[in-house]
C-alpha positions, 0 to 999 in steps of 0.5 A, a space after each residue: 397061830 402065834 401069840 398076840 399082845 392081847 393073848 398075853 396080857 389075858 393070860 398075864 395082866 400087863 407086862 412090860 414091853 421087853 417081856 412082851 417083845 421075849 413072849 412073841 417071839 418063841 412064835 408059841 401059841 396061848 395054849 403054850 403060853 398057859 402050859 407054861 404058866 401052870 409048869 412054873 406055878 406047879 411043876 411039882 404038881 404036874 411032875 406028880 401027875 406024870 407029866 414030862 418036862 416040856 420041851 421047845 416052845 414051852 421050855 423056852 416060855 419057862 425059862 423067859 417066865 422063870 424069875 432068875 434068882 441071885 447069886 449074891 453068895 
């Protein structure tokens, strides 16, 4: 079952509606959505662990989760 407002805010405190509106529709589940959060809190960690990088769903949470760094230079 996909994810629901409360699924969200339970994993990630409040977010605002855009973010929110990006989560729902990848159609992932909580489980993928924490999966998520853990790659991009500790990728190195989980990389270390032998984990693959995560493909579908999960991939497309990382990269709405993955803040885009600028490219002022």
């Amino acid at each position: 079952m996909g994810l629901k407002h409360s699924d969200i805010t339970a994993i990630l405190g409040p977010v605002d509606e855009t973010l929110m509106a990006e989560l729902l529709a990848t159609g992932a589940t909580a489980s993928e959505l924490a999966e998520a959060i853990a790659w991009v809190n500790n990728d190195e960690a989980l990389i270390g662990e032998g984990r693959h990088l995560p493909a579908g769903r999960v991939a497309a949470l990382i990269d709405i989760l993955t803040p885009e760094e600028d490219e002022e230079e």
